[in-house]
Every structure is written in C-alpha cells, then in structure tokens.
C-alpha positions as CSV (number, residue, x, y, z in Angstrom):
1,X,28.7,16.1,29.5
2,X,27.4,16.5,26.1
3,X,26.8,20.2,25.2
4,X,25.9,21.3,21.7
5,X,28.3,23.2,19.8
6,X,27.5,25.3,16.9
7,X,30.7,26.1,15.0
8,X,30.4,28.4,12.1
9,X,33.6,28.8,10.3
10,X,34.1,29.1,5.8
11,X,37.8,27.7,5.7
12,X,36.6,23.8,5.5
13,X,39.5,22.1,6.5
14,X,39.7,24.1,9.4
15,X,36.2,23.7,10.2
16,X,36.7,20.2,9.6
17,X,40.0,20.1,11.9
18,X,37.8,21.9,14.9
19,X,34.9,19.7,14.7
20,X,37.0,16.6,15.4
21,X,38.4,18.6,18.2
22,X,35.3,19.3,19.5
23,X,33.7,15.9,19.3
24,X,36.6,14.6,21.3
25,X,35.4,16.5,24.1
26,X,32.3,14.5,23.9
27,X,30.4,17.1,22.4
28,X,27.7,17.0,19.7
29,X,29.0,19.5,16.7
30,X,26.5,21.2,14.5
31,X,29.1,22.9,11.9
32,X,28.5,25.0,9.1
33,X,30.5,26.6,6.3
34,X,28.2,30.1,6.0
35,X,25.9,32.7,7.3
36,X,22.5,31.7,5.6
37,X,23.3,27.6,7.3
38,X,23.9,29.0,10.7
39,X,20.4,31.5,10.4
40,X,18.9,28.8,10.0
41,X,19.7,27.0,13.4
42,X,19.0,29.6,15.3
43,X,15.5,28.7,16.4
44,X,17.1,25.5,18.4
45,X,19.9,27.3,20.5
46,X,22.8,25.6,21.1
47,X,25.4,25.9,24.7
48,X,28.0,27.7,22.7
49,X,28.3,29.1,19.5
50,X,31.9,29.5,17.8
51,X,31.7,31.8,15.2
52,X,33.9,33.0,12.3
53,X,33.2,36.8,11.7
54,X,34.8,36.9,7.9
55,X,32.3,34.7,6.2
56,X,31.4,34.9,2.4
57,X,27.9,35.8,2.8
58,X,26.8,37.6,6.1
59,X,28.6,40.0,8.4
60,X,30.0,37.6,11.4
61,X,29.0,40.7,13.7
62,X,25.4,40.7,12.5
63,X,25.2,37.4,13.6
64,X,26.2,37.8,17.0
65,X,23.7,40.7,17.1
66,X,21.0,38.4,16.1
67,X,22.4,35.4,18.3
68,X,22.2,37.8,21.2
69,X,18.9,39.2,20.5
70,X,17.1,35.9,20.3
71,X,19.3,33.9,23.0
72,X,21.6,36.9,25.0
73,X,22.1,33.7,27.7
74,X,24.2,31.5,24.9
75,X,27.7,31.9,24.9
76,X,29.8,32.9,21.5
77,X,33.4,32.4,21.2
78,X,34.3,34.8,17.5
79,X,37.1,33.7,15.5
80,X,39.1,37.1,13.1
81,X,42.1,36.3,11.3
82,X,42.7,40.1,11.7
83,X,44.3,40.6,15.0
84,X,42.7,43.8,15.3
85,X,42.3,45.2,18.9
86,X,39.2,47.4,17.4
87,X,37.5,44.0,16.2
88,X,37.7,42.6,19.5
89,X,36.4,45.4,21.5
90,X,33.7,45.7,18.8
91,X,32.8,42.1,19.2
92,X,32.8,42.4,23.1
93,X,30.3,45.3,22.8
94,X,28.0,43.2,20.4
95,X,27.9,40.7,23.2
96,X,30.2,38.0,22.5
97,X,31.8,36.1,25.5
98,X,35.4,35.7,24.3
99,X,37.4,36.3,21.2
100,X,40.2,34.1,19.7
101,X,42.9,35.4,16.4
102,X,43.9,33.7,14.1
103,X,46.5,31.4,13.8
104,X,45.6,29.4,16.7
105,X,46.2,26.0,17.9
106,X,42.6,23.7,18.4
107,X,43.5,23.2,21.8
108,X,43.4,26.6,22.6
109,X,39.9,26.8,21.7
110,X,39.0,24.1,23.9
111,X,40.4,25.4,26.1
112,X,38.3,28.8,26.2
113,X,35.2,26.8,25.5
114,X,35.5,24.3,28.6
115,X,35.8,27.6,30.6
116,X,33.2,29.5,29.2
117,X,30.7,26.4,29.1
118,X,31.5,26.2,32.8
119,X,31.3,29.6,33.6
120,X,27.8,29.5,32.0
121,X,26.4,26.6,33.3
122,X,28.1,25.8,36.1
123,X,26.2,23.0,38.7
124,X,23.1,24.2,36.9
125,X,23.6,23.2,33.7
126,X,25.3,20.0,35.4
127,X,22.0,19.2,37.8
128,X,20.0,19.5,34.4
129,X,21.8,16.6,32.5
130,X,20.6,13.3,33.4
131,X,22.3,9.7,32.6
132,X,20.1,6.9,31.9
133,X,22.5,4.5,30.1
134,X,23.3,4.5,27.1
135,X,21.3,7.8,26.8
136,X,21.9,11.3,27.8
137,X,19.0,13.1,28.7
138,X,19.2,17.0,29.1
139,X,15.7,18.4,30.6
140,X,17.1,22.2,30.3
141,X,17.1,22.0,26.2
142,X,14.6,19.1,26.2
143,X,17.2,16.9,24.1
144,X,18.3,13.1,24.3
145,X,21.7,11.8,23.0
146,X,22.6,8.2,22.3
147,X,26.8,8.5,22.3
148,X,26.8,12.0,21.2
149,X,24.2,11.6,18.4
150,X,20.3,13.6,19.0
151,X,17.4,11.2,19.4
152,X,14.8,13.4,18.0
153,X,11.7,13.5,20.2
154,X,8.7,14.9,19.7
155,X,7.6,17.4,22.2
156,X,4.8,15.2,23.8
157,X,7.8,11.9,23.4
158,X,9.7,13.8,25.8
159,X,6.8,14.8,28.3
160,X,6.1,11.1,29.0
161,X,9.8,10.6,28.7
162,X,10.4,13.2,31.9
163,X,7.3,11.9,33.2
164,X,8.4,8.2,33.5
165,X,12.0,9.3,34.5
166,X,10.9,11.4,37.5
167,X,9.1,9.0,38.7
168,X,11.0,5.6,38.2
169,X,9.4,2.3,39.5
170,X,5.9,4.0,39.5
171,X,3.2,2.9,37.7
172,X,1.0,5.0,36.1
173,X,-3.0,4.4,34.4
174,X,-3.5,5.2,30.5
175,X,-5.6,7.7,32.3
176,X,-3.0,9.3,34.5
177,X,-0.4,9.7,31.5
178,X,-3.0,11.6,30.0
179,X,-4.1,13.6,32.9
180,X,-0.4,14.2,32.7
181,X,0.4,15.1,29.6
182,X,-3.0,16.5,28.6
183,X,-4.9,17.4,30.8
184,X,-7.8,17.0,32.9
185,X,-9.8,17.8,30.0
186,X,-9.0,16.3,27.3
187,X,-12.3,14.1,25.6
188,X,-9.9,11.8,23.2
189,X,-9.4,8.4,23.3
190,X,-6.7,6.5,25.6
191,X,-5.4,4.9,22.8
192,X,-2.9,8.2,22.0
193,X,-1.1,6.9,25.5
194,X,-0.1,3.7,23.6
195,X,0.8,5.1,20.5
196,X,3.0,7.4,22.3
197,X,4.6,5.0,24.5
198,X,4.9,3.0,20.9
199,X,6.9,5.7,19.1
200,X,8.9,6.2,22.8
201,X,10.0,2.6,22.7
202,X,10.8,2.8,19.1
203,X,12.8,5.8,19.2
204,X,14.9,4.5,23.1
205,X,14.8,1.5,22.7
206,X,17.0,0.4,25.5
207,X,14.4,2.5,28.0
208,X,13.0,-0.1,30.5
209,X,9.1,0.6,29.8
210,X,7.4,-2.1,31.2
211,X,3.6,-2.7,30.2
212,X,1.1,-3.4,32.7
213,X,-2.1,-4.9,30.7
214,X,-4.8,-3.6,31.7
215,X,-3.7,-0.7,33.7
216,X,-0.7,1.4,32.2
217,X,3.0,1.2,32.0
218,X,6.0,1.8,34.6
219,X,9.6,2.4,33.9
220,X,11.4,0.1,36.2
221,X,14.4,1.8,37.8
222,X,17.9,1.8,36.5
C-alpha cells in the first residue's frame, strides 16, 4: 500500500538513511531538512508524519501543535535525541501518536509506523486504495501513484478519473460527463469533456479510455 510519509528530520544523512528505509516499504517519502519546508506541506496532509523536535529553526512541538490543529486525524511519530521522560509526556499531550529516542536502529521506526499506519487506517484506509495497474489510485486523499511516484491531477482530472473507474465498461455521452462533473447547469461547451479526457490520457497513459466518436468515451474493464 502506498502511504505518504512526511519525514522531517535536520541531521541529513540520517534523513537520508530513513528515507531509503521508508521507500522500501513502498512508500512515497516527502523529506525535509527544517521547520519553514515542512510548514509548507501542510496544506496537503500526509498518513504519517515523522518528525524531529530539535530542528534549527522552529520548535518541533509547535509543529505538532499546528499538525494537530489543522489535521488532529494524521498520525506523528517525534524523534528527541534527549531521552527525556518530560519530552515524551509533553509530546503525548500535544497530540503525537508515538515517540522514538535517539540512537535508534531504522527498523525500529518502521516498525512503529507499520503499526501506527494500521492502527489508523485499518480496512478503511485499505477499502480506499484502489489498483488499476501500473497505477495506484487512493480516492480517500484523491492521489494517483505510478510505482511510488504522484501523478499530479487536477481536481476535475480526478473527478472523471473516479467517474470512469466506478463505472468500468460503461459508456458515458460528452453530455453525461458533464452532467457529472458539472452539473446540470452548466451553459459551456462540450468540448471541456475532450480536453479533459486529453490531459487524463496524457497524464495515465496506460488507462484504457476508449473513444466512442460521436457519443462519449468508456473505460473498458481491467
């Protein structure tokens, strides 16, 4: 299953060290080495966050604050190389899910991050992830992965996307798709139906999107 990680950690060779860890779980790694970098992917939450409290610019526990306040359902896992019982309590109170001390061995944070992704998510998070070889659809987050990597969709690319893939084999009008995707209302041209299908098709290409001249398109089943 391919979750997203966020790993924030200011050591680079250890971050390095953890991402390949991570990505040989199968999981797509967002890393970065400081505060202001992991701000900024905040407004596209992850399924875990692993996060380093003694970084060089901001306060580790400010970020779980702010973590928690935008997403309180995503999971952190904080890394202290003080092996303090006061920071881990602390850290527990600010909301994160588990806490790790340095020296540790990678595996070990695996480990806790198989289990906490699984105590998370759980059949939910499993029923949400869909395989449509070679690509890795995940309706919860609205992402698609090609072997690990993020196809990046636009949010009306992935409307038709769920559209076609819920409904495999059918065939659907230009006018349905934009009934669809829409509304009953809207007074445009047909024409955005092909162009969206065009950039789909660009973007996954191995999708089987079949056109039906003169009617619509189908996505024949898999």
């Amino acid at each position: 299953m391919s979750f997203r990680v966020y790993l924030v950690e200011d050591e680079k060779n250890l971050n390095e060290l953890l991402t390949m860890y991570l990505k040989n779980e199968g999981w797509t790694v967002t890393s970065s080495m400081t505060g202001a970098e992991a701000r900024n992917l905040m407004n596209k939450p992850p399924h875990i966050w692993i996060l380093d409290i003694m970084l060089p610019d901001v306060d580790g526990y400010q970020l779980i604050r702010e973590i928690k306040a935008n997403t309180p359902e995503v999971p952190v896992i904080f890394i202290s190389a003080r092996d303090a019982d006061i920071d881990r309590v602390l850290g527990l109170e600010l909301g994160s899910d588990d806490y790790i001390s340095k020296p540790f061995l990678p595996r070990e944070l695996i480990i806790r991050a198989q289990k906490l992704l699984s105590r998370t998510y759980g059949e939910h998070e499993k029923q949400a992830i869909t395989i449509l070889p070679p690509y890795t659809i995940d309706e919860q987050v609205r992402l698609v992965y090609l072997e690990g990597e993020e196809v990046n969709l636009t949010s009306k690319e992935f409307d038709l996307l769920q559209l076609f893939l819920h409904n495999q084999g059918q065939a659907f009008s230009r006018e349905q798709i934009l009934a669809n995707l829409w509304g009953d209302d809207y007074f445009g041209t047909d024409r955005v139906v092909d162009d969206l299908v065009r950039r789909l098709r660009k973007k996954m290409p191995e999708l089987k999107l079949e056109t039906i001249y003169g009617f619509g398109y189908r996505m024949l089943k898999g």
